[in-house]
Every structure is written in structure tokens, then in C-alpha cells.
N, C-alpha and C positions, 0 to 999 in steps of 0.2 A: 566758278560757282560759289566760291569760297565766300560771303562776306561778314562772318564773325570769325571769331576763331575757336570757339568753341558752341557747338550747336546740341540743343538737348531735343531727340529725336522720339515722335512715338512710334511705335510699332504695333504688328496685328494682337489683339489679345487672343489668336487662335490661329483662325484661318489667315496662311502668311499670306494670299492673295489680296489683303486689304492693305498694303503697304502702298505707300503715294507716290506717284514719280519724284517727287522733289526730296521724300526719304531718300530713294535708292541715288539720285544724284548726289546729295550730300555724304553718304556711307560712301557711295565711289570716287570724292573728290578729298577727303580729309587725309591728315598724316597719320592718324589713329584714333582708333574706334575705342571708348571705355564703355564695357560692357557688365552686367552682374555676373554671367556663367558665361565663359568663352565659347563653352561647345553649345550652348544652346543660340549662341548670337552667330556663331561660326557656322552652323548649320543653316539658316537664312543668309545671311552673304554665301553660301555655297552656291543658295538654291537659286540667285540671282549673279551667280558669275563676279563677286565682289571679291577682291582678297584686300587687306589691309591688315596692319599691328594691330593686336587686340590686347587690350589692358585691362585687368581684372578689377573692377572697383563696383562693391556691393557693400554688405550691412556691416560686416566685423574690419573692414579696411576700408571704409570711406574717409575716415577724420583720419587717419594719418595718410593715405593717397592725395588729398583735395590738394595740399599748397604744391604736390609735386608737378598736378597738371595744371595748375595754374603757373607756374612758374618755367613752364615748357610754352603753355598758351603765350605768354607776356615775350618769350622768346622767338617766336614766331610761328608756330607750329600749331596746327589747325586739329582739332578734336570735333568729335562725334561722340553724344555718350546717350546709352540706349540702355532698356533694363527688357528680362526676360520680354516681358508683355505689358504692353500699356506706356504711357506717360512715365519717365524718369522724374521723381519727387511726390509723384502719389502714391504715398503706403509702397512705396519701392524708393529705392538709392537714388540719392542727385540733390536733397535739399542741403546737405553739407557741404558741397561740390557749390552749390550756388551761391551760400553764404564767402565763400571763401572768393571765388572771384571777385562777389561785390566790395570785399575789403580791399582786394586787389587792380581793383577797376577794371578787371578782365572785360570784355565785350562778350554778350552772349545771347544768343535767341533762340525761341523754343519753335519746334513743327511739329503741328496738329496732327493727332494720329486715332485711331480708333482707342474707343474710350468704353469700359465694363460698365460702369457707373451710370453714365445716359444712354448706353445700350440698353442696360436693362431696366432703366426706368420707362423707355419707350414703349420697350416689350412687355413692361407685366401690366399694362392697361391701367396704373394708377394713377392719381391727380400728380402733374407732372409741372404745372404753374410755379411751382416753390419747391423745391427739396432739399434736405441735410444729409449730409453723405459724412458718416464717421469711424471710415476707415474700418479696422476689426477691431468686432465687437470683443470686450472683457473676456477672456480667462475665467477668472471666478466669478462664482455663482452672484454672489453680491451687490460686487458692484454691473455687472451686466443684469441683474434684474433691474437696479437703478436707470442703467441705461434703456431698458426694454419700456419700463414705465413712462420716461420720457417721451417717447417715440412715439407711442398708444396715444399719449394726450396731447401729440404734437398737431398745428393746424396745417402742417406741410406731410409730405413722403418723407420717409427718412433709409437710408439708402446703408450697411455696412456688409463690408466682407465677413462671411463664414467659414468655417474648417468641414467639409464633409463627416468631419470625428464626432461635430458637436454640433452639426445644425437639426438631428433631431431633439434631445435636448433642449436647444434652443427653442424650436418649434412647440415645442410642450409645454415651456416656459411662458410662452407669448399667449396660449390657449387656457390656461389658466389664470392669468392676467384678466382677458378678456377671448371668448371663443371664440366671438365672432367678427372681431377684426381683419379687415381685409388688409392678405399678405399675398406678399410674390416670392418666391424662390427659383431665380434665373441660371440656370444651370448648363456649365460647358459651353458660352456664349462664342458663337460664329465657329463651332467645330461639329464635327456630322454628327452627334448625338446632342446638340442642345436643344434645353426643354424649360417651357416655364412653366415651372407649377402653382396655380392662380385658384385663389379661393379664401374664404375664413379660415382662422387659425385653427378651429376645432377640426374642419375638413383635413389640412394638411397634415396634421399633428395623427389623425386617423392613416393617412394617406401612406406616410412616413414611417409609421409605426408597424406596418404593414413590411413596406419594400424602402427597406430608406437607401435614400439617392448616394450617387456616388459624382467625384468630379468637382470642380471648381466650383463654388456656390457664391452667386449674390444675392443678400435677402433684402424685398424690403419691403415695410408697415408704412402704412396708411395711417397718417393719425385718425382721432375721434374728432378732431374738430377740422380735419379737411375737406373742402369743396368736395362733392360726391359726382364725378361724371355723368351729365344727362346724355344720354341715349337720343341719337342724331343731334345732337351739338356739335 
């Protein structure tokens, strides 16, 4: 089943039942699995009967891990590298990892896996033709207002991860911008309590303000100058 030697795997971003056959072949056929949290990647190869060496490589040991596993790869030995949830190198560990075989000529191929990003663009019902996906949004107030105004007057969706800590904040921010911008906030995607919360920002920002949500959040705005969904198109 083997034919890279190093395979970048995605995984369910919730519900483990979304994993692929050719994931769990390839996690049951390699010499070792790099993973970001062992117990949480150990707990999924449990739940499927998988055992293999699990090796630690996330955000604070990736740049000194990367030339170890390549230099095991080039040796013969077949890797699997997978991050809690999602695609390994989105806004999660692996794009060091990749840079580093390509200096090494390492072989490598990536398998499609359930993805937060075009889940919840599907789900929040917004123009879905075009969209910018930029990762989590700023920290400080400043330069995430920068980035919020961008987004407002973008002619696409624009798609970033939030902190439960700070997406109402957030929400408040986008309603003062503009109230009536239509936003989505995709919450706890493919696990028994997700929820999308669908409306203008002045809606939500009430909404929130109220009972603010809890759980993994994706938010995402609708530019002003995006195509506006016709009803039975």
C-alpha cells in the first residue's frame, strides 16, 4: 500500500467516522505515524484497531523534528503524518515538514480528508463561487479591524478561524463596521452539537451577546461586493 514514504493524511475534524478507507490503510501500513498530540491521534488508531510508533511533531518541534524524519524517510522508512483535526499544513503543523523533504528530494503525497473551511462554507449558505480563507484572525484589535474591513468590502466570502474567547468581540466588531453584513458562524462542525449561526452581524452580535456560543468556531463574512444568492438558482 506503501507508495511514498512519507504520506501527509487528513483526518475527521470531529466526527471520527468521516475517516477514508485509504486513510486507515495508509495509518495501518506505515513504519510511523507523526502526529501533533499522541493521545489524541492514539485515541483514533485505537478506535480503529491500528497500533504503530507515534512521534511527536507539532508547532514548538517541528523545525528541529523535520530533517530527523526526512532523513529516516530517505532511509527507507515510511511515515504518516496527521494533526489533531483537519489537513496537516493548514493553520496546523506539516508545512516545515514539507519544506524540508522538498530540499531533500523526499517523495511525498497528500490524502484528502474532511476539510472545516469548505464544510462551513457549504453550511453557512453564503456565496461560495470564490472565497479567501485566512487562517486566525489577528489578536489585536488593530490590525484585525484591518483585516475585518477587508473582508466587508471583499467581492468573495472570506472564511477565518476564531477563539470561542473572542468571537463575540469579534462579532461586535464586524456590526459596527457594518450591521448588516451577512455573516455565518459554523460551530462544532460534524460533532452532535454543531450549529450554524446565519444572519447580519447586528442579528448575531444581539444573538451572542445574549448566550455566547461555546466550541470551535468558523466565522465567515460575506463581502459587500459579493454575488448575492438568488433564490431557486
Amino acid at each position: 500500500m506503501i507508495e511514498y514514504p512519507v504520506s501527509f493524511v487528513g483526518l475527521p475534524i470531529g466526527n471520527r467516522e468521516d475517516i477514508t478507507r485509504r486513510a486507515l490503510e495508509v495509518l495501518g501500513s506505515v513504519d510511523c505515524i507523526c502526529c501533533e498530540d499522541t493521545r489524541n491521534t492514539g485515541m483514533l488508531l485505537s478506535h480503529y484497531g491500528i497500533k504503530k510508533p507515534l512521534l511527536s511533531l507539532h508547532e514548538h518541534n517541528e523545525s528541529a523534528r523535520a530533517p530527523e524524519v526526512a532523513a529516516r524517510a530517505l532511509a527507507g522508512e515510511s511515515f504518516a503524518v496527521v494533526t489533531d483535526a483537519g489537513m496537516p499544513g493548514v493553520s496546523d503543523p506539516g508545512y516545515r515538514l514539507i519544506q524540508e523533504l522538498k530540499a531533500r528530494s523526499v517523495p511525498f503525497t497528500v490524502l484528502p480528508g474532511p476539510s472545516a473551511v469548505v464544510t462551513a462554507l457549504v453550511g453557512s449558505g453564503l456565496p461560495s463561487d470564490a472565497f479567501f480563507f485566512g487562517g486566525f484572525l489577528p489578536v489585536k484589535s488593530g490590525r484585525k479591524g484591518q483585516v475585518l474591513q477587508a473582508a466587508l468590502a471583499a467581492s468573495y466570502t472570506s472564511i477565518f478561524y476564531e477563539s470561542p474567547y473572542r468571537i463575540v468581540k469579534t462579532v461586535k466588531a464586524i456590526a459596527e463596521i457594518d450591521p448588516s453584513a451577512p455573516i455565518c458562524v459554523a460551530r462544532e462542525l460534524t460533532k452532535v452539537f454543531e450549529t450554524y449561526h446565519r444572519g447580519s452581524a447586528a442579528e448575531l452580535a444581539t444573538e451572542f451577546e445574549a448566550r455566547p456560543p461555546k466550541g470551535e468556531m468558523v466565522l465567515l463574512i460575506g463581502g459587500t461586493n459579493a454575488p448575492r444568492p438568488v433564490p431557486g438558482e
